[in-house]
C-alpha beads as a LAMMPS data file, in Angstrom:
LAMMPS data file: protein, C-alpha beads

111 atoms
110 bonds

1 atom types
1 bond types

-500.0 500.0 xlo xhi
-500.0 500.0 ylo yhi
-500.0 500.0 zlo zhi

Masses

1 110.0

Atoms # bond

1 1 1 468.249 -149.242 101.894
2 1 1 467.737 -148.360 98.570
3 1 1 465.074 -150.527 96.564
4 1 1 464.825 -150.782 92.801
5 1 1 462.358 -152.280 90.571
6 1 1 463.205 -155.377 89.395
7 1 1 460.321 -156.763 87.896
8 1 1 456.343 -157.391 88.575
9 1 1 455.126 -160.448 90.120
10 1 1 453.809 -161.535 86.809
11 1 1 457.305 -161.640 85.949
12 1 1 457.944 -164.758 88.717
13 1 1 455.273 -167.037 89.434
14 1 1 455.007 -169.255 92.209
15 1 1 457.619 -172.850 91.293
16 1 1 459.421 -170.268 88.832
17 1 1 462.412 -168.686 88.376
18 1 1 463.756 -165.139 86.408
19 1 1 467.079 -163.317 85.929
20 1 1 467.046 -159.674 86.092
21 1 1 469.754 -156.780 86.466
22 1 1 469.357 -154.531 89.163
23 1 1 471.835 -151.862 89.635
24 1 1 474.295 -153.518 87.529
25 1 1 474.023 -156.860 90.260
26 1 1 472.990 -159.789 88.322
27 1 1 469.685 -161.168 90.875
28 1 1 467.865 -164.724 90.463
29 1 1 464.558 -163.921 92.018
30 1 1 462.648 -167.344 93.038
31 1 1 458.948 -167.931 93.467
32 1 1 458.451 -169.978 96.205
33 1 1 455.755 -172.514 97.103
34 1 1 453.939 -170.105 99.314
35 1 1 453.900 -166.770 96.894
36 1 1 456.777 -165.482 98.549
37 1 1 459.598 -163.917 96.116
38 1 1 463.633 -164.223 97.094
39 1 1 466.602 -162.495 95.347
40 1 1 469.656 -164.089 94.750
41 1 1 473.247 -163.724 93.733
42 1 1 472.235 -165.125 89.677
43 1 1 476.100 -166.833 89.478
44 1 1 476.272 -170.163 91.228
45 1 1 479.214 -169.536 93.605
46 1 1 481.468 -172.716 92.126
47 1 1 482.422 -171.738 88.711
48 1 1 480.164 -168.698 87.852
49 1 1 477.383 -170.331 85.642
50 1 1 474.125 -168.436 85.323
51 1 1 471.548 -170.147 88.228
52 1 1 468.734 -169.628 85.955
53 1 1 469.837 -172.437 83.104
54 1 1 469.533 -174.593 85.701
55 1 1 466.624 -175.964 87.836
56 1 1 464.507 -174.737 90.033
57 1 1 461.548 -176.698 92.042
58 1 1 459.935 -174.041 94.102
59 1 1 462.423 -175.159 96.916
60 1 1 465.583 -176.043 96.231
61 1 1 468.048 -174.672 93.491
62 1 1 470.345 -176.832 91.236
63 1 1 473.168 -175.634 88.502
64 1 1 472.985 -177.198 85.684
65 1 1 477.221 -177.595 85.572
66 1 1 477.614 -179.697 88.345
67 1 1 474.389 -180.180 90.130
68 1 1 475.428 -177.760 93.436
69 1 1 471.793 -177.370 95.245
70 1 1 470.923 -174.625 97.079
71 1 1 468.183 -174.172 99.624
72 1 1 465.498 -171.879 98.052
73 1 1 464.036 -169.877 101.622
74 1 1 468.172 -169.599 102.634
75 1 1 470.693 -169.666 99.673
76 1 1 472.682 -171.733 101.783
77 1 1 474.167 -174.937 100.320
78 1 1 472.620 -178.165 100.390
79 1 1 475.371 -180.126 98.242
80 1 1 478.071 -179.253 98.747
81 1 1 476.433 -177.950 102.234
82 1 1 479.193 -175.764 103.152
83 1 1 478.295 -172.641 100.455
84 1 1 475.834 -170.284 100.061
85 1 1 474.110 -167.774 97.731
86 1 1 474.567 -164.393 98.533
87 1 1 470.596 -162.962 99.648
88 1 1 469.424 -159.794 98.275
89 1 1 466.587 -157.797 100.799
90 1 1 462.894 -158.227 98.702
91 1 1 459.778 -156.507 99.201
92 1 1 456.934 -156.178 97.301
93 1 1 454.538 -152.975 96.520
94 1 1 451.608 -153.513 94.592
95 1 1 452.674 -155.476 91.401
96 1 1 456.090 -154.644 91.701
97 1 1 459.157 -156.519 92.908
98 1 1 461.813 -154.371 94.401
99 1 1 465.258 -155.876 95.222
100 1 1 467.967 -153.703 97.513
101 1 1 471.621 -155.077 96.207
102 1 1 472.736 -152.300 98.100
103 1 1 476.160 -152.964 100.158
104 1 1 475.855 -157.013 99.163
105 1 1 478.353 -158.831 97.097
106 1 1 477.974 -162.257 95.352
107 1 1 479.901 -165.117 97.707
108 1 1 482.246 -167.465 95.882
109 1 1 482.797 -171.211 96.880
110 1 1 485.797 -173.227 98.822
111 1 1 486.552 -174.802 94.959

Bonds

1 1 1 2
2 1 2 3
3 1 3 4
4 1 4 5
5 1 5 6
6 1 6 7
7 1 7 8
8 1 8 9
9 1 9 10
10 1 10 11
11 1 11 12
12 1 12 13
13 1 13 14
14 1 14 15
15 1 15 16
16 1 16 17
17 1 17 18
18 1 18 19
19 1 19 20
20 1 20 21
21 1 21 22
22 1 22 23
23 1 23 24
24 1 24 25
25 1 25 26
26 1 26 27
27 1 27 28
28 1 28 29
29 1 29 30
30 1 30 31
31 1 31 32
32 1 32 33
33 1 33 34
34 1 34 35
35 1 35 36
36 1 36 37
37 1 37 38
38 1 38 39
39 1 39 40
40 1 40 41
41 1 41 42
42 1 42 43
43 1 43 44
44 1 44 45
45 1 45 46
46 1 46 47
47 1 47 48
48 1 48 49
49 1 49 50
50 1 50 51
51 1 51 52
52 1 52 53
53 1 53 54
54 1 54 55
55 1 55 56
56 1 56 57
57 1 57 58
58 1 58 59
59 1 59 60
60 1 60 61
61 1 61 62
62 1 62 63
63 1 63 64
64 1 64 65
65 1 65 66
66 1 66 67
67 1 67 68
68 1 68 69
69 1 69 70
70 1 70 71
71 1 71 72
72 1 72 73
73 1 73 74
74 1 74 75
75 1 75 76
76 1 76 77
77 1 77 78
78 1 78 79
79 1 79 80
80 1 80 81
81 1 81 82
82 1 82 83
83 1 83 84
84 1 84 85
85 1 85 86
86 1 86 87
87 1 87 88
88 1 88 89
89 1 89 90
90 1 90 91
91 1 91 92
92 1 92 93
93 1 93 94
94 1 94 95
95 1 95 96
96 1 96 97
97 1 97 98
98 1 98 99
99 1 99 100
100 1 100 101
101 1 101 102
102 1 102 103
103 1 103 104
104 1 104 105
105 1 105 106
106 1 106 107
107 1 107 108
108 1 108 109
109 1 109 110
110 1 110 111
């Protein structure tokens, strides 16, 4: 696996959400309810519109186009339920968020 910096943890507080670049992969990392970061494909699978325009609650994702929700822990698809975000490997050292996009590829939807 091959991590990369992606950010600090000041960068994505707990209930928020940021979109970064890593390795040319554009990543929606979430702060969850517990401190936990995820990385995510940043394109919502239905018609390619930027995940971080839309909402984000500290557990569930929404696009702003057409309200698709996404579980937060998962990436999989709450409405429509049969989707899912494509989940980027996280770990943290120190202050630093490192994201491995490594071999993943952003998922696209049924429609």
């Amino acid at each position: 696996m091959a991590y990369q910096r992606a950010c600090t943890l000041d960068d994505v507080w707990e209930g928020e959400m940021a979109e970064v670049d890593v390795g040319g992969h554009v990543v929606l990392l979430v702060g969850l309810k517990d401190g936990e970061v995820r990385a995510f494909q940043g394109m919502c699978p239905h018609q390619d519109i930027p995940l971080c325009e839309g909402r984000f609650d500290g557990r569930t994702l929404m696009c702003r186009a057409h309200q698709w929700t996404f579980d937060a822990r998962t990436g999989s698809g709450i409405n429509p339920g049969d989707c899912r975000l494509a989940r980027y490997p996280v770990k943290v050292d120190g202050d630093d968020v490192l994201v491995d996009v490594e071999g993943v590829q952003p998922l696209f939807a049924h429609t």
